[in-house]
C-alpha positions in Angstrom: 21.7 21.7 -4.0 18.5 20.7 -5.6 15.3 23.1 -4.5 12.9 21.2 -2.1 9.8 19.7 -4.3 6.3 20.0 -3.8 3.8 17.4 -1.7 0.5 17.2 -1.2 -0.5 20.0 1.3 2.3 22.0 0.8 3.0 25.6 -0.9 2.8 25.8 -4.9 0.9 21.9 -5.5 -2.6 23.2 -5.5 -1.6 25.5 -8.3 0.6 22.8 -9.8 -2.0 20.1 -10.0 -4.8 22.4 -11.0 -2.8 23.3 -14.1 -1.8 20.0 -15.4 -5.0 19.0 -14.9 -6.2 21.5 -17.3 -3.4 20.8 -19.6 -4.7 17.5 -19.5 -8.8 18.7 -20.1 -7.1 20.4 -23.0 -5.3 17.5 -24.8 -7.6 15.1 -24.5 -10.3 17.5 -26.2 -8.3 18.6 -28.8 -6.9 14.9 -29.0 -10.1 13.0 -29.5 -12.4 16.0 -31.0 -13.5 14.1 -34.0 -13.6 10.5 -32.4 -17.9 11.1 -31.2 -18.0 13.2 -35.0 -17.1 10.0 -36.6 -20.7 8.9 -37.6 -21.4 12.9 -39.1 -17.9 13.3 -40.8 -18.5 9.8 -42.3 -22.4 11.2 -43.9 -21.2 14.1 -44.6 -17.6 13.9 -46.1 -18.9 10.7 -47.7 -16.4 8.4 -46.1 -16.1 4.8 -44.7 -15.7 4.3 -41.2 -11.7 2.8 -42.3 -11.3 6.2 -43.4 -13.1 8.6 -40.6 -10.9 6.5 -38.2 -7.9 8.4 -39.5 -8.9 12.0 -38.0 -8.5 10.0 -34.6 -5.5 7.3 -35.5 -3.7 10.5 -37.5 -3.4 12.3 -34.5 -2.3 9.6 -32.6 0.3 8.3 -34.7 1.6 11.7 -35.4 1.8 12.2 -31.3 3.7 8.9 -31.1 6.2 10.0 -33.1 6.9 13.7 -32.7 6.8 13.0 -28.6 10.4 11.7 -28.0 12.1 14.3 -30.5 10.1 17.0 -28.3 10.9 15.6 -25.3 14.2 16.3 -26.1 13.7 20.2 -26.6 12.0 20.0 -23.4 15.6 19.2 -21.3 17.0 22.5 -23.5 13.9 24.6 -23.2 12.3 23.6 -20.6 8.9 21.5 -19.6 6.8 24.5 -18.5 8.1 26.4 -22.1 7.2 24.0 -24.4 4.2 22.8 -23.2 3.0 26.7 -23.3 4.2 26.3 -26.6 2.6 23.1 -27.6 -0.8 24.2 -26.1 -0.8 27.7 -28.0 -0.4 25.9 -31.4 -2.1 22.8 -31.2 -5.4 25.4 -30.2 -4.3 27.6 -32.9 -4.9 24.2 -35.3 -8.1 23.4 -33.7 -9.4 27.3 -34.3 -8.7 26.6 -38.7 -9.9 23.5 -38.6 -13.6 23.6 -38.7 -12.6 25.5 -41.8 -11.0 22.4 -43.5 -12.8 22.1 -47.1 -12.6 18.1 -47.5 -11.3 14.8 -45.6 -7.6 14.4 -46.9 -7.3 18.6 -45.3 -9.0 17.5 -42.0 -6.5 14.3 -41.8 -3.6 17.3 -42.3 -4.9 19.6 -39.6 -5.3 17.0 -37.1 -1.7 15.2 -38.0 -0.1 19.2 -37.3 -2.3 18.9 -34.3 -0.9 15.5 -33.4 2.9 17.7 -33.6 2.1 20.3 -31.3 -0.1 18.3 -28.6 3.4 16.0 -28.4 5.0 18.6 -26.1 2.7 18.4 -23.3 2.3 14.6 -22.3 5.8 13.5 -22.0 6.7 16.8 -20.4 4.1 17.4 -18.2 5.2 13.7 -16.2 9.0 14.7 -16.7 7.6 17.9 -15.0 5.8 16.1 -11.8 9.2 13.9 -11.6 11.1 16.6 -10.9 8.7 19.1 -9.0 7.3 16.4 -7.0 8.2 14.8 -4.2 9.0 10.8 -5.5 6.3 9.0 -2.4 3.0 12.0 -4.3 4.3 11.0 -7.9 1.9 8.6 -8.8 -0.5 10.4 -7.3 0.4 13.8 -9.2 0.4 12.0 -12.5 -3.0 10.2 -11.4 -4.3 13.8 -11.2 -3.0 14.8 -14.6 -4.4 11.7 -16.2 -7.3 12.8 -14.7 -7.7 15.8 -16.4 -7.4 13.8 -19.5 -10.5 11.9 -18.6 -12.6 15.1 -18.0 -11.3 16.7 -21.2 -12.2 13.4 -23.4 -15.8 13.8 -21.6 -16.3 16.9 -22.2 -14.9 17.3 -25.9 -17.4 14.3 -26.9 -20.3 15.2 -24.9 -19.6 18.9 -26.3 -19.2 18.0 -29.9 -22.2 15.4 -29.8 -25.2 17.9 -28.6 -23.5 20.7 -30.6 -23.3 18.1 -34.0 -26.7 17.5 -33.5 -27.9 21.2 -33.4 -25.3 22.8 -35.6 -23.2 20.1 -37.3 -19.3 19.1 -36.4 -17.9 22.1 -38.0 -19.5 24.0 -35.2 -18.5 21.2 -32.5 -15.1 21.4 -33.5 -15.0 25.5 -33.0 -16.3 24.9 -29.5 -13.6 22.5 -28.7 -11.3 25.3 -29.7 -12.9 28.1 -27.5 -13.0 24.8 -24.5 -9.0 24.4 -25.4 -8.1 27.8 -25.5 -9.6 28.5 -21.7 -7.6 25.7 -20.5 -4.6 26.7 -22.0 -4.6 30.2 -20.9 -5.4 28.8 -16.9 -2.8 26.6 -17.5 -0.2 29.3 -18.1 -1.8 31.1 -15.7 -1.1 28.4 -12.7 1.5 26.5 -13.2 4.6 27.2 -10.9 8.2 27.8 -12.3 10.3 24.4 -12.2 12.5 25.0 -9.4 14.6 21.2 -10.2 15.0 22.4 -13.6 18.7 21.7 -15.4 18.7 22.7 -18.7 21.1 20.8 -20.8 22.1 21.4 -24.8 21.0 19.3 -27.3 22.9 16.0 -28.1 21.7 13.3 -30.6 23.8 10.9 -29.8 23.5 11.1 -25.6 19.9 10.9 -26.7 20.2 8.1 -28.8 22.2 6.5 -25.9 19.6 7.3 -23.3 17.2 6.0 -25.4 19.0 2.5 -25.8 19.5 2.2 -22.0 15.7 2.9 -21.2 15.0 0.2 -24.0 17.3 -2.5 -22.8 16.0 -2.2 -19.0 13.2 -4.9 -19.3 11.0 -3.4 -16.7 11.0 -0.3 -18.9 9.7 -2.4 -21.8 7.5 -3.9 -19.6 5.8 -1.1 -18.7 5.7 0.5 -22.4 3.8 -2.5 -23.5 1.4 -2.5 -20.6 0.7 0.9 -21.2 0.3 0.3 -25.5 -1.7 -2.6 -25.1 -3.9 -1.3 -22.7 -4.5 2.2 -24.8 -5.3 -0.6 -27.7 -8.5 -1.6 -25.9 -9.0 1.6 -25.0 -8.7 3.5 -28.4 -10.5 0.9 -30.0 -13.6 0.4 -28.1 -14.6 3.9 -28.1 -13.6 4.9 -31.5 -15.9 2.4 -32.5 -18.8 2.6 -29.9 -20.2 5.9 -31.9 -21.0 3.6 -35.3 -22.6 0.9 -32.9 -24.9 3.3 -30.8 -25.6 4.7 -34.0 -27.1 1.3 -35.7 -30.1 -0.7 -34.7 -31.3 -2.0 -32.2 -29.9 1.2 -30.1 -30.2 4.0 -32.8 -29.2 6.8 -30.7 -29.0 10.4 -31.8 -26.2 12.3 -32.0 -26.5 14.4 -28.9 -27.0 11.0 -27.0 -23.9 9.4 -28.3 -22.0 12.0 -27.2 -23.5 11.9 -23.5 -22.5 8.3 -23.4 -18.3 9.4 -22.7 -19.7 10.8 -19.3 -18.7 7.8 -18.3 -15.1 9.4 -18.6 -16.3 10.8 -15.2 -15.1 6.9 -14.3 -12.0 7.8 -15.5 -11.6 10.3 -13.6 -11.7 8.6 -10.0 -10.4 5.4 -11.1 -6.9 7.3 -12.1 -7.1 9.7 -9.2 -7.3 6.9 -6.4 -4.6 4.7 -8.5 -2.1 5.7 -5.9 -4.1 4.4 -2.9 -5.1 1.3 -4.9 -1.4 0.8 -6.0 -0.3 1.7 -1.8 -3.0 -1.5 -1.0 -2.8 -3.7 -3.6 1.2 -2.9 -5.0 1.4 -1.6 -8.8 1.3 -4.7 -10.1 -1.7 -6.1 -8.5 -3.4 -2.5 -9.7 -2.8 -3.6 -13.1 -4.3 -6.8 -12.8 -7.0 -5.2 -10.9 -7.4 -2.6 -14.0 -7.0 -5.7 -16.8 -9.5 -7.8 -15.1 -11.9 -5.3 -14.4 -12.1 -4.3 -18.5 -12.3 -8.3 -19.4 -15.7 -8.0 -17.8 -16.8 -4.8 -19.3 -15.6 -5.9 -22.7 -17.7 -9.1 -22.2 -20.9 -7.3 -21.1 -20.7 -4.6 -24.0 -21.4 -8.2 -26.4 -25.3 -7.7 -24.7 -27.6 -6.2 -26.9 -29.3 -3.9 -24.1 -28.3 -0.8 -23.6 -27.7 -0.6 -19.9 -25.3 -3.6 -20.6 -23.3 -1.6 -22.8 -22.9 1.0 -20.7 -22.1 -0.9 -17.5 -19.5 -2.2 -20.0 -18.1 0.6 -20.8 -17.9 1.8 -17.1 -16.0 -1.3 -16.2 -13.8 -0.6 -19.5 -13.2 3.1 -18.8 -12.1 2.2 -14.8 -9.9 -0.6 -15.7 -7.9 1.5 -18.5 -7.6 4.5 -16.5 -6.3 2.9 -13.3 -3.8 0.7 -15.3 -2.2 3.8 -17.4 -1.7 5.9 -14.9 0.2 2.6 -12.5 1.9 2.0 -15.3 2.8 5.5 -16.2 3.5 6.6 -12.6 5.9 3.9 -12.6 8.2 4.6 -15.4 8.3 8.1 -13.5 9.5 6.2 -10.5 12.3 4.1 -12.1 14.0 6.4 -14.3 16.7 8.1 -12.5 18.2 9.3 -15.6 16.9 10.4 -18.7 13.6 10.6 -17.1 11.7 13.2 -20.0 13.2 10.7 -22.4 11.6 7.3 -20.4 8.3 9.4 -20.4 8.5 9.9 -23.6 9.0 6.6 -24.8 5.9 5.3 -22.5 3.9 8.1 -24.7 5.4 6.6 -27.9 4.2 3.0 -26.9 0.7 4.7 -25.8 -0.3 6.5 -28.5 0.5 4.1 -30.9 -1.6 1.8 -29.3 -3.9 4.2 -29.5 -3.7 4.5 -33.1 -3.5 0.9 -34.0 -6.9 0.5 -31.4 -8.4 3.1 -33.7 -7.6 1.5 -37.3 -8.1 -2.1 -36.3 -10.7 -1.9 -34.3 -12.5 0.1 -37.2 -11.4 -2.1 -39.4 -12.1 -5.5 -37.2 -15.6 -3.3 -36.4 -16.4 -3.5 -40.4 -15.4 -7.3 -40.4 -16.8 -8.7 -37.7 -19.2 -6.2 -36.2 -18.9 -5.5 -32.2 -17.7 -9.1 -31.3 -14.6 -8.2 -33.5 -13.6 -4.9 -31.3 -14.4 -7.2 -28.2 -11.9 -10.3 -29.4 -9.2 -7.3 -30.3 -9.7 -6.2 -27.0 -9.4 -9.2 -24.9 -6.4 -10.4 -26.9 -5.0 -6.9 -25.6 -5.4 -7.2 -21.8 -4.5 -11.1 -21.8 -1.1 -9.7 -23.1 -1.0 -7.3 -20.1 -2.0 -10.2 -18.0 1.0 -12.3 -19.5 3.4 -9.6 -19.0 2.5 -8.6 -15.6 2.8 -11.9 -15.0 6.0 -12.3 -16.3 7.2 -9.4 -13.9 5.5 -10.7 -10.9 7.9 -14.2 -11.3 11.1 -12.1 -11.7 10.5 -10.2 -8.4 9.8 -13.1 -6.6 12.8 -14.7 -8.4 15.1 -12.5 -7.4 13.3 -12.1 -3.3 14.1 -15.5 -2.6 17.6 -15.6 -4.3 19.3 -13.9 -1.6 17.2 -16.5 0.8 18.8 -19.0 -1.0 22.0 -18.1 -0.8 22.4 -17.2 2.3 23.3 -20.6 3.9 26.1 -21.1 1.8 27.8 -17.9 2.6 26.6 -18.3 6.1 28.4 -21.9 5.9 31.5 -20.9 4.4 32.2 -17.7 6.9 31.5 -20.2 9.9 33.5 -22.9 7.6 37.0 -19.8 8.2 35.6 -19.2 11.3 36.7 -22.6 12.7 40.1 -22.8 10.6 41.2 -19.3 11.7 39.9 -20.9 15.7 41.5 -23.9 15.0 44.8 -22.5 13.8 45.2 -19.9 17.2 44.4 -23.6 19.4 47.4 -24.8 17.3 49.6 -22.2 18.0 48.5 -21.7 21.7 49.7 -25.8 21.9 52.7 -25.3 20.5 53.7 -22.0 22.4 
C-alpha cells in the first residue's frame, strides 16, 4: 500500500519544497552562467556573438539529450540519488571551469555540465509526482520552477557586477561557491521518497514507454508548448546582453547583469500558476502566458530603456507561467512512465532553449533586435495555434456524449415499448 504523500501544510513539504527550490537556484545558475558573460567572453576570447552563444546553446543541447537516458537511471536508482549525484558533478564542472584556457575548452566544460545538470530536472518533477499529493502538483512544480527563476537572477546579476570588477573567470568561480551551497542544503532537506519503486533497467520497456507518451497527442501537445515557449524565452535573453551593450543604451557590465532581476517576475508568475490555472483552467493560463509575452516582445522593439524593460517583465511572466502549466500538466496525465513523460517535456524544453539561443543570435546578427522579436512571436503564435487546437478537441469530445444521447435515449424507449407491447400481447391472448 502506497505511503500517504505530502500537501501543503502537512509534515515533510516545507523541507521538500525548500530543497527543490534550491536544486532549482542551483541549475539554473550553473545552467545560464555564461549567458550575461556573453558580451566579455566574446572581447576577450575574441569570438562572434554565433560562437559565444554556444557556452549557453551547448549546455542546453547537451541537457536535451542526456535527460531521458538519465531519467531512466533515476526509476533504478532513485530521484533523490541521482539528483545528489547530478548536483555534485555538474558543481564539480563549474569549480574547473573558470580555469578553461580557450573557447572550444569552455564549450567542453559546459557540454559535461549540460550531462550532469540532466539528472535533476526530469527527476526532481518525477519526484513531486510521486511525493505529492496530485490536487498541490502544479503547485509543487510551480515552486520548483521557481527556484529556477531566482537561480537565473542571481547567477546573472552575480556574474555581471563580479565581470565588471574582476572579469568572468572570477564570475564563473562565484557561481560555483553559489551552486555548491545550494547543493549541499539541498541534500541536507530533502525527504526520503516514500512512493518510491525502483525498477531494473530495460531498453526496450523504455523505448515502449517512450512511444506511448509520444503517440498520446496531448503529450505532444504539451512538449511543444513547453519548446516553443523556452524558444522565446532562450532567445530573448541570450541576446538582450549584446543589445544593452550597444548604443543608444550602452550599459555596463554590472548593469546588464541587474537587468535579470526581473527573474524576480519569474518567480511569482510560476508560483501563483496553480491559482491562475484553478481560475482560468490550464489552458486559458497558457493563453494568458502567450499573450502576455506578445506584448512584451512588442514593447522591447522601443528604443527607451524603461520600454525594454517593461518588455522584458511581461516576457519573463508570460514564459514562466506557461512552463510551469504546461509542465505541471504532463505531471498530471502520466500515469505511467511518469519520470520518462517528464523527461521528454525537458527534451522538448531545452532544445528550444538551445535553438532560442543559436537563432536568435544568429537572427540578432541579421536583423538586429526586430529579428529576435519576429523569432519570438512566430513562437508564441504556434503556442496559440496549438492550444487552440486542444481547446476544440475538449469541447469536441463535451458535446459528443450530448449528442448522442438522444439516440440511445430513443432506442432504449424504442425496446421499451416492444418488450410493453409484447406482455399486452400475451396478457390478450391469455
Amino acid at each position: 500500500m502506497p505511503a500517504s504523500k505530502l500537501s501543503p501544510g502537512g509534515p515533510g513539504y516545507r523541507r521538500m519544497t525548500l530543497a527543490l527550490f534550491s536544486s532549482g537556484v542551483a541549475t539554473f545558475a550553473l545552467l545560464f552562467s555564461t549567458q550575461a558573460l556573453l558580451p566579455a567572453i566574446s572581447a576577450d576570447l575574441g569570438v562572434a556573438p554565433g560562437s559565444a552563444s554556444w557556452t549557453v546553446s551547448g549546455t542546453t543541447l547537451a541537457l536535451a539529450l542526456a535527460v531521458l537516458p538519465l531519467s531512466a537511471v533515476s526509476e533504478r536508482i532513485g530521484r533523490r540519488r541521482l539528483m545528489t549525484a547530478a548536483l555534485a558533478v555538474a558543481v564539480a564542472l563549474a569549480v574547473v571551469m573558470p580555469l578553461a584556457p580557450n573557447h572550444t575548452t569552455l564549450i567542453a566544460l559546459r557540454v559535461l555540465q549540460g550531462i550532469a545538470i540532466a539528472g535533476i530536472p526530469a527527476s526532481a518533477i518525477a519526484y513531486i509526482g510521486e511525493e505529492v499529493r496530485r490536487e498541490s502538483v502544479i503547485t509543487a512544480i510551480g515552486l520548483f520552477v521557481a527556484g529556477n527563476s531566482i537561480g537565473g537572477m542571481t547567477g546573472r546579476i552575480l556574474t555581471g557586477w563580479v565581470t565588471q570588477a574582476a572579469g568572468w573567470r572570477v564570475a564563473l568561480a562565484a557561481v560555483a561557491a553559489l551552486s555548491l551551497l545550494c547543493a549541499v542544503a539541498f541534500r541536507l532537506l530533502l525527504p526520503a521518497a516514500r512512493n518510491f519503486t525502483p525498477s531494473p533497467l530495460r531498453p526496450r520497456a523504455l523505448a515502449a514507454t517512450v512511444r506511448t507518451h509520444l503517440a498520446d497527442g496531448l503529450m505532444l501537445r504539451l512538449y511543444a508548448i513547453g519548446m516553443l515557449f523556452m524558444v522565446v524565452f532562450g532567445a530573448v535573453y541570450t541576446v538582450i546582453g549584446y543589445r544593452l551593450d550597444e548604443a543608444p543604451f550602452n550599459l555596463s557590465q554590472g548593469l546588464i547583469g541587474s537587468v535579470f532581476v526581473i527573474y524576480l517576475v519569474g518567480t511569482a508568475s510560476s508560483s501563483a500558476a496553480g491559482h491562475l490555472a484553478g481560475r482560468f483552467g490550464r489552458r486559458g493560463t497558457i493563453y494568458l502566458g502567450a499573450l502576455t509575452a506578445v506584448v512584451g516582445l512588442l514593447l522591447s522593439l522601443a528604443d527607451s530603456l524603461l520600454a525594454v524593460l517593461l518588455g522584458l517583465v511581461l516576457i519573463t511572466a508570460g514564459f514562466f507561467a506557461g512552463h510551469a502549466v504546461a509542465s505541471g500538466s504532463v505531471s498530471r496525465t502520466a500515469t505511467t512512465g511518469r519520470a520518462q513523460a517528464s523527461a521528454l517535456y525537458q527534451v522538448a524544453y531545452y532544445a528550444g532553449s538551445s535553438a532560442g539561443a543559436t537563432v536568435g543570435a544568429l537572427a540578432f546578427h541579421a536583423a538586429g533586435w526586430g529579428g529576435v522579436v519576429t523569432l519570438g512571436l512566430a513562437a508564441l503564435a504556434g503556442v496559440g495555434a496549438i492550444t487552440l487546437y486542444g481547446t476544440s478537441r475538449a469541447r469536441a469530445k463535451v458535446r459528443a456524449p450530448i449528442q448522442a444521447r438522444p439516440a440511445f435515449e430513443d432506442e432504449r424507449r424504442r425496446r421499451d415499448i416492444r418488450a410493453q407491447r409484447g406482455t399486452d400481447a400475451r396478457a390478450s391472448v391469455s
